[in-house]
ROSE-4610 file (N, C-alpha, C; in Angstrom, 1 decimal, always signed):
// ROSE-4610
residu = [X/X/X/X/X/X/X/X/X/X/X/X/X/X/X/X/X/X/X/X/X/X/X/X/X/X/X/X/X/X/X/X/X/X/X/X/X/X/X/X/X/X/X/X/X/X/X/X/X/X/X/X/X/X/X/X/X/X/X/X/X/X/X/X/X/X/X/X/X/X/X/X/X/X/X/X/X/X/X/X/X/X/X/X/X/X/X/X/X/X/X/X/X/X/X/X/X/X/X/X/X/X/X/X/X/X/X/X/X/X/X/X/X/X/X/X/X/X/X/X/X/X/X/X/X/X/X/X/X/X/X/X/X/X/X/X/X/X/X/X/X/X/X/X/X/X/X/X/X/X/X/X/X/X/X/X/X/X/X/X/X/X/X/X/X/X/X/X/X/X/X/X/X/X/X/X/X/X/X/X/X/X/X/X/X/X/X/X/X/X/X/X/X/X/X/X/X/X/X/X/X/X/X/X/X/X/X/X/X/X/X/X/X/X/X/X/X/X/X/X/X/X/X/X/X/X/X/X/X/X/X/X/X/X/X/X/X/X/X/X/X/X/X/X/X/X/X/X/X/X/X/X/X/X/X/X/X/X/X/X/X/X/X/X/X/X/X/X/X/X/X/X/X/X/X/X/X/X/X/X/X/X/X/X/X/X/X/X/X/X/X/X/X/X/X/X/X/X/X/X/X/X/X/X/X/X/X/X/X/X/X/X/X/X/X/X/X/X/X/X/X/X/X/X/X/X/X/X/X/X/X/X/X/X/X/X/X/X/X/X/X/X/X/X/X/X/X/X/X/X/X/X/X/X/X/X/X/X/X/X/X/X/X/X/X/X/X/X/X/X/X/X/X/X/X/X/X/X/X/X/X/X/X/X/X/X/X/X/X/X/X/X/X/X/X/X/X/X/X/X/X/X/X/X/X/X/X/X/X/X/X/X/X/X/X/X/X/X/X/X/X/X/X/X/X/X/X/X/X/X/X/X]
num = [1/1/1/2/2/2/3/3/3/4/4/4/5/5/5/6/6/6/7/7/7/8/8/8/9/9/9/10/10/10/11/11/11/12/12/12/13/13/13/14/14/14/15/15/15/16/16/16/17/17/17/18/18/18/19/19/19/20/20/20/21/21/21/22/22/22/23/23/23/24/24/24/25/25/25/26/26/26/27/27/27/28/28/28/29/29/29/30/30/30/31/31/31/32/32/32/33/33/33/34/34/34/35/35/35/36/36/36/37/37/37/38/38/38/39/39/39/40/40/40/41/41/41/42/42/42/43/43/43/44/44/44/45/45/45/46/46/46/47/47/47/48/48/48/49/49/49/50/50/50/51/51/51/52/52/52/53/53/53/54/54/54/55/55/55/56/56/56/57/57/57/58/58/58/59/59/59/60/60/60/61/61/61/62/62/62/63/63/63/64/64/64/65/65/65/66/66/66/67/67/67/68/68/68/69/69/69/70/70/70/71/71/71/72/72/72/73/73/73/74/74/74/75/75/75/76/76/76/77/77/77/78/78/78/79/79/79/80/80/80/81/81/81/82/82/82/83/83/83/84/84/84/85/85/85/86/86/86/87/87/87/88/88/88/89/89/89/90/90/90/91/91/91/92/92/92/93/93/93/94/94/94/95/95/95/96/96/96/97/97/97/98/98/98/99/99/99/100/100/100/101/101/101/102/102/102/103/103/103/104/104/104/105/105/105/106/106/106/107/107/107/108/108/108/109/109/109/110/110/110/111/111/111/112/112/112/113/113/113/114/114/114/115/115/115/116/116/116/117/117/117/118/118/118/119/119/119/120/120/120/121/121/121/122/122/122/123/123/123/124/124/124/125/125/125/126/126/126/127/127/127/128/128/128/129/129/129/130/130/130/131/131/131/132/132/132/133/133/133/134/134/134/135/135/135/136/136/136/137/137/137/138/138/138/139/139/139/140/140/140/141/141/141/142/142/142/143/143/143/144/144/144]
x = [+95.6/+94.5/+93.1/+92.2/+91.0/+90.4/+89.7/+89.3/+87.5/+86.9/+85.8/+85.3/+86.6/+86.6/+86.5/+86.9/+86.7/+84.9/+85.5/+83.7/+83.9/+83.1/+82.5/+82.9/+82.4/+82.0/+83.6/+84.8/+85.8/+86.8/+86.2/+86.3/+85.5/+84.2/+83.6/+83.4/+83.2/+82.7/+81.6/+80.7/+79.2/+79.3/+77.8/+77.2/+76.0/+75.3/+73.9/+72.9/+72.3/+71.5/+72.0/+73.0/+73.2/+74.4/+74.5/+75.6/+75.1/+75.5/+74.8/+75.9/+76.7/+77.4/+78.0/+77.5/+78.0/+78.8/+79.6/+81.3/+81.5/+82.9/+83.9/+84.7/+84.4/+84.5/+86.1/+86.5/+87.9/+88.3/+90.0/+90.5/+91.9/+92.2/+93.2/+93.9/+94.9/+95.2/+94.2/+93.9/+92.8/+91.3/+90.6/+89.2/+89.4/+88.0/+87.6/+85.6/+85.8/+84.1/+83.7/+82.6/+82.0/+80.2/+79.7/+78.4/+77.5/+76.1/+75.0/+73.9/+73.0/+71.8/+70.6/+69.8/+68.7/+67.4/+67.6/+66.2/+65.5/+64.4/+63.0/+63.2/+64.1/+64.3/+65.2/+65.9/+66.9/+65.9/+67.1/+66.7/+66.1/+67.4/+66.4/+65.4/+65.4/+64.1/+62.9/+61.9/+60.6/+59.8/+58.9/+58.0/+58.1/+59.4/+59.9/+61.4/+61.7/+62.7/+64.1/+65.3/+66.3/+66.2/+65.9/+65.6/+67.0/+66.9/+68.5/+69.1/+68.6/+70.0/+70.7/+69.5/+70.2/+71.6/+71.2/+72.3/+73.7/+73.5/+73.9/+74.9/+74.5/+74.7/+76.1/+74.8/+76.0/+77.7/+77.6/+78.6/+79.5/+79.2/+79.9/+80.7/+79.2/+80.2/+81.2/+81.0/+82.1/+83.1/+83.4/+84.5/+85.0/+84.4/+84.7/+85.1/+84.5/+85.0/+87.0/+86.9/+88.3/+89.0/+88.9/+89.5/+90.1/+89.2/+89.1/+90.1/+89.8/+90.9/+92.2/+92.4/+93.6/+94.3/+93.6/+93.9/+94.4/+93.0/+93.4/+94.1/+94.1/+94.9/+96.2/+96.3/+97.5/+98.4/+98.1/+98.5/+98.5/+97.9/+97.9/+97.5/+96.3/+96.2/+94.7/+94.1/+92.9/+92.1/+90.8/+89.7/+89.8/+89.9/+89.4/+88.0/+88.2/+86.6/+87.0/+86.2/+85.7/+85.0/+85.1/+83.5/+83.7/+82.1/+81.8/+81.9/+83.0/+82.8/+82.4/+82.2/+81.2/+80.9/+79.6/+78.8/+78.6/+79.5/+78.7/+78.0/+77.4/+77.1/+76.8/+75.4/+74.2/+73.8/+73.8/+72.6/+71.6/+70.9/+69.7/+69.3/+69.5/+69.0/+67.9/+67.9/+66.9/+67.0/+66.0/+66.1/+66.4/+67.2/+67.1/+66.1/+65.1/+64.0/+64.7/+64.1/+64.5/+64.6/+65.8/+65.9/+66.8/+66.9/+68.5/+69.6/+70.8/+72.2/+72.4/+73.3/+73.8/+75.5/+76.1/+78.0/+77.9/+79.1/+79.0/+81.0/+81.3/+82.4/+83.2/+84.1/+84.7/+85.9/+86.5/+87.8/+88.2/+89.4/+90.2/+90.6/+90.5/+90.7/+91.8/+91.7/+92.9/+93.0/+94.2/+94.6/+95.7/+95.4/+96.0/+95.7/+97.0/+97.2/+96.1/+94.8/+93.8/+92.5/+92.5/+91.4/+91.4/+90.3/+90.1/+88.9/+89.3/+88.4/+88.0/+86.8/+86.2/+85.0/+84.9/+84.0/+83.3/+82.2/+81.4/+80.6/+80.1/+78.7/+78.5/+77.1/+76.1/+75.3/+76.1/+75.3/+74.6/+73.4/+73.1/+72.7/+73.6/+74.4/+75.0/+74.7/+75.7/+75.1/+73.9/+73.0/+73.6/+74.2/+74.8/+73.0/+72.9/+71.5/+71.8/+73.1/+73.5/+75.1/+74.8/+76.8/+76.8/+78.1/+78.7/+80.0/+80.7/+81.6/+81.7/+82.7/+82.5/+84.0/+84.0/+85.4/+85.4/+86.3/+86.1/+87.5/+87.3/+88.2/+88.7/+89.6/+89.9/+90.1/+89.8/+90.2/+90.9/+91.6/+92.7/+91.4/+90.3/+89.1/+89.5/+89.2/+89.0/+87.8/+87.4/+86.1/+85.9/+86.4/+86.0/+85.8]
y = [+26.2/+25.7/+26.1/+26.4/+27.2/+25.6/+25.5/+24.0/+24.2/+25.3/+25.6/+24.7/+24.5/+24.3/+23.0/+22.0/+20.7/+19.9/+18.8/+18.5/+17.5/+17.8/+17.0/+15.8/+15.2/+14.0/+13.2/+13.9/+13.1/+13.0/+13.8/+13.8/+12.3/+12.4/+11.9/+10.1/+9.2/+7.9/+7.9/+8.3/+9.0/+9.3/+8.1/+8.8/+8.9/+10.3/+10.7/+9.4/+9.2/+10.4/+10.4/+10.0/+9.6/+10.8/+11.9/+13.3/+13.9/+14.6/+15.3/+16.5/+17.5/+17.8/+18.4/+20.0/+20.3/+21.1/+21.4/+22.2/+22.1/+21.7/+22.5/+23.8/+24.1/+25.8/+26.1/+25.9/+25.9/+24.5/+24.4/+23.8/+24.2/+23.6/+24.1/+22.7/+22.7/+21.6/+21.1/+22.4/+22.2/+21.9/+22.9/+23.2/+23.2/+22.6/+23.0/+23.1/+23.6/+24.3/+23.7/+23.0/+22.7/+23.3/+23.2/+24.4/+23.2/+23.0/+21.9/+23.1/+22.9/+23.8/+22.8/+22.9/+21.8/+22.2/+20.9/+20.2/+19.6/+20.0/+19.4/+17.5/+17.3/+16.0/+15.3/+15.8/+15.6/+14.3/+13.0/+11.5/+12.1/+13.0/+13.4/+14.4/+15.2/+15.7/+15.5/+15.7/+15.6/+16.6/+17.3/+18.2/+19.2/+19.4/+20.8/+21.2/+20.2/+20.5/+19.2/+19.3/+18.2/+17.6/+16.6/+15.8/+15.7/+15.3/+14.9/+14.1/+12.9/+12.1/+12.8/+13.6/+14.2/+15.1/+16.0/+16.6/+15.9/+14.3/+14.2/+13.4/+13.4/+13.0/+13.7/+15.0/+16.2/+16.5/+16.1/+16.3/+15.3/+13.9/+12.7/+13.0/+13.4/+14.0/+14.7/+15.6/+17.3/+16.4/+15.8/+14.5/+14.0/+13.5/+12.6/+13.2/+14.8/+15.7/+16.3/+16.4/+16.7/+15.9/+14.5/+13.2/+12.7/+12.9/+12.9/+13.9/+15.0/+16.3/+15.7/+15.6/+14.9/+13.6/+12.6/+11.9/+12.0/+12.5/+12.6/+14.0/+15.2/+16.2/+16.3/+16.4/+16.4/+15.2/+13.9/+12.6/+12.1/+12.6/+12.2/+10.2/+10.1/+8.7/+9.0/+7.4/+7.6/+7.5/+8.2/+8.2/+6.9/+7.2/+6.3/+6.5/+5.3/+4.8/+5.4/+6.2/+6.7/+6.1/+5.3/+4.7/+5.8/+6.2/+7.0/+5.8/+6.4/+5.3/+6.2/+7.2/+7.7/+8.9/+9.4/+10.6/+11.1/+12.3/+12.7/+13.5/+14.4/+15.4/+16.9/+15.4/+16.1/+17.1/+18.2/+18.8/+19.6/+19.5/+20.0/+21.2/+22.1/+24.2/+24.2/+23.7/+24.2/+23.5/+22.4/+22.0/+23.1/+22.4/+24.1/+23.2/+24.3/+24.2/+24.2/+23.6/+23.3/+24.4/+25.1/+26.1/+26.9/+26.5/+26.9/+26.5/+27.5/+26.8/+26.6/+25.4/+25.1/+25.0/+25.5/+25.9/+24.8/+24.0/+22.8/+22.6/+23.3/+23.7/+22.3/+22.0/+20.5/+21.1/+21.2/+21.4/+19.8/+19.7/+18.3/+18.9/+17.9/+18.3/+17.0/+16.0/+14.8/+14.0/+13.8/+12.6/+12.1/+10.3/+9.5/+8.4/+7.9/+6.7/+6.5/+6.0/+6.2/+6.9/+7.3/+7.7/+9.6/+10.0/+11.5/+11.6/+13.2/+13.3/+14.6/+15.0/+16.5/+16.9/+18.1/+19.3/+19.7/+19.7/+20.1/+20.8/+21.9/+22.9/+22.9/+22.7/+23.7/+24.6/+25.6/+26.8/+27.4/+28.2/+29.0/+29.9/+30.8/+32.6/+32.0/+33.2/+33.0/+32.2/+31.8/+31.1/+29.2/+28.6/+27.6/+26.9/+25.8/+24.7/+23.5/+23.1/+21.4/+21.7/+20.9/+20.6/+19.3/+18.7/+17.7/+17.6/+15.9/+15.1/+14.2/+13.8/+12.7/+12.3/+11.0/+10.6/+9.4/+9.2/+8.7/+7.7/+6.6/+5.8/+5.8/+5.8/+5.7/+4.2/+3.7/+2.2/+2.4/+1.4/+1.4/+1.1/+0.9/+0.4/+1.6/+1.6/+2.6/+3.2/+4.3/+4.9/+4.8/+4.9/+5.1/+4.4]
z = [+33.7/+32.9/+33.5/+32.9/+33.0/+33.1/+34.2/+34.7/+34.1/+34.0/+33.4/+32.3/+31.4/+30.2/+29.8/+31.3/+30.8/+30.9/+29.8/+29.9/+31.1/+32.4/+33.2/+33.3/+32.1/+31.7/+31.7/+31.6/+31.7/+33.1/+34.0/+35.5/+36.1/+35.7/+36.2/+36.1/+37.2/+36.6/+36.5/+37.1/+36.6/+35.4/+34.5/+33.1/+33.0/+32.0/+32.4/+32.2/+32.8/+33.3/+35.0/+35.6/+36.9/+37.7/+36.3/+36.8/+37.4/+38.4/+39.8/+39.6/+38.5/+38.5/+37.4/+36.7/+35.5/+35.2/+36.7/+36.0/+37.3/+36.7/+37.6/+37.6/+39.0/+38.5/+39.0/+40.4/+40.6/+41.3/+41.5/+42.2/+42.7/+43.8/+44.7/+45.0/+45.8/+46.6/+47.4/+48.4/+49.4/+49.1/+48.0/+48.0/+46.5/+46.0/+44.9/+45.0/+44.3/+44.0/+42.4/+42.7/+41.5/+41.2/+39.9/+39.8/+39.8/+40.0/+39.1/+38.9/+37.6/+37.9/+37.6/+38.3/+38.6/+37.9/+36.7/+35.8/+36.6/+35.7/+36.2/+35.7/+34.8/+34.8/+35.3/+36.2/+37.5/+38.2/+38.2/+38.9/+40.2/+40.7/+42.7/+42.7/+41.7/+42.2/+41.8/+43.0/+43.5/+44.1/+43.2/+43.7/+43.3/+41.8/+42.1/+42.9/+43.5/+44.7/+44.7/+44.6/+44.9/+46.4/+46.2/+48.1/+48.3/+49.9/+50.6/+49.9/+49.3/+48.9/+47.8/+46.9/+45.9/+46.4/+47.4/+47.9/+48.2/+48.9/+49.4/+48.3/+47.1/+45.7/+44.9/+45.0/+44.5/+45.2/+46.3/+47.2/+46.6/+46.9/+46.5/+45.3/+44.4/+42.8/+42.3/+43.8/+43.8/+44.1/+45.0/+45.5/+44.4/+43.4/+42.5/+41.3/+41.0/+40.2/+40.6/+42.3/+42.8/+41.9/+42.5/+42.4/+41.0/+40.1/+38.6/+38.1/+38.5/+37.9/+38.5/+39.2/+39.7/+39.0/+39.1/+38.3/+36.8/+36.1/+34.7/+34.1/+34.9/+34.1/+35.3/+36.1/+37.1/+37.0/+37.1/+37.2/+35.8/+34.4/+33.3/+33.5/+34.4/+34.4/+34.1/+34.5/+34.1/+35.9/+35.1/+36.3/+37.2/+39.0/+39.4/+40.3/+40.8/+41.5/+43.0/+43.4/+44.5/+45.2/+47.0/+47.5/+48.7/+49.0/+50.5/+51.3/+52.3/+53.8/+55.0/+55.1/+56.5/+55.6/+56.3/+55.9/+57.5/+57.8/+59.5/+59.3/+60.3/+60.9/+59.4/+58.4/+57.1/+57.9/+57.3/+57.7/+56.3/+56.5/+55.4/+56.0/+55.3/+55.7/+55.1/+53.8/+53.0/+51.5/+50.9/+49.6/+48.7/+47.7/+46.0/+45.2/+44.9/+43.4/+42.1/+41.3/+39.6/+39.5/+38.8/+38.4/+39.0/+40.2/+41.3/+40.8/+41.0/+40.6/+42.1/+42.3/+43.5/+43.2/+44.0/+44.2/+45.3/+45.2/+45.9/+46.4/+48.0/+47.9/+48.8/+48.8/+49.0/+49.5/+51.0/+51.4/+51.8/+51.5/+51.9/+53.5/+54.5/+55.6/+56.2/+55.2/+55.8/+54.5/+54.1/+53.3/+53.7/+53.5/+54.7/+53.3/+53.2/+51.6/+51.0/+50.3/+49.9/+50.4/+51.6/+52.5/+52.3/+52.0/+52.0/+52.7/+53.5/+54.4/+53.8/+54.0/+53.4/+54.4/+54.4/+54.5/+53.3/+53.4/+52.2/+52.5/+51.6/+51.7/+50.7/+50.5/+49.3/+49.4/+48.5/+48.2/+47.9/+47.7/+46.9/+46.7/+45.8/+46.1/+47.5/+48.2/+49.8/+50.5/+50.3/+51.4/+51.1/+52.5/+53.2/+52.9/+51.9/+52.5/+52.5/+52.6/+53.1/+53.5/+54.4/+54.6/+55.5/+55.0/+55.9/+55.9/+56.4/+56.4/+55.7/+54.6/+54.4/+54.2/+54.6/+54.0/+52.6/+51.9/+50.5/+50.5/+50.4/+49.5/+48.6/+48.1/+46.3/+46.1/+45.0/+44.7/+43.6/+43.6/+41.9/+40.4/+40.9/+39.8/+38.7/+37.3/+36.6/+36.3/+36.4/+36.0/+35.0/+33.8/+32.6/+31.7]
């Protein structure tokens, strides 16, 4: 299945205006990659520019985008609820301007009964301007 093709919106428990997240572009077991391209009427950005939390936003969402595909086309269930329980080792390279597409790449590095742990980078083109850790909960809650 060409994962391109689905609408966001049924991955996601995020509804606009609060999506940080407008395709998913691949998935793997391991890694998936999702796209956003950034409005001037984007909640995080300011000045022209997506701030840290927004990044730190986008990421969560790539998470919740994995988690979602999983659930609802793999698992034929419905969306669940995602919580961040650590964030390590942010780092900020460089904000993306309105008008930047940002590639937002998510490798699973541990899954342990509800607990996922990830590596994240955001991109854009080749240029690395956020990456971290984060590990994610799943709850039995439904997103949708």
């Amino acid at each position: 299945m060409d994962c391109t093709q689905i609408d966001i919106l049924e991955l996601l428990p995020q509804k606009p205006p609060f999506v940080m997240v407008d395709l998913l572009l691949s998935i793997t077991q391991q890694v998936s990659v999702t796209r956003l391209t950034l409005k001037e009427d984007n909640l995080f950005c300011e000045n022209g520019e997506l701030c840290d939390t927004g990044l730190m936003e986008n990421v969560a969402q790539s998470c919740a985008a994995r988690i979602g595909y999983v659930n609802k086309i793999i698992e034929g269930d419905t969306v669940k609820i995602g919580v961040i329980g650590a964030i390590r080792d942010f780092v900020v390279e460089e904000l993306p301007k309105v008008g930047e597409v940002i590639d937002t790449e998510i490798v699973v590095l541990e899954e342990v009964f509800n607990m996922t742990l990830v590596e994240a980078k955001v991109r854009i083109e080749d240029r690395v301007v956020a990456s971290c850790k984060m590990k994610i909960s799943l709850t039995d809650i439904d997103g949708e």
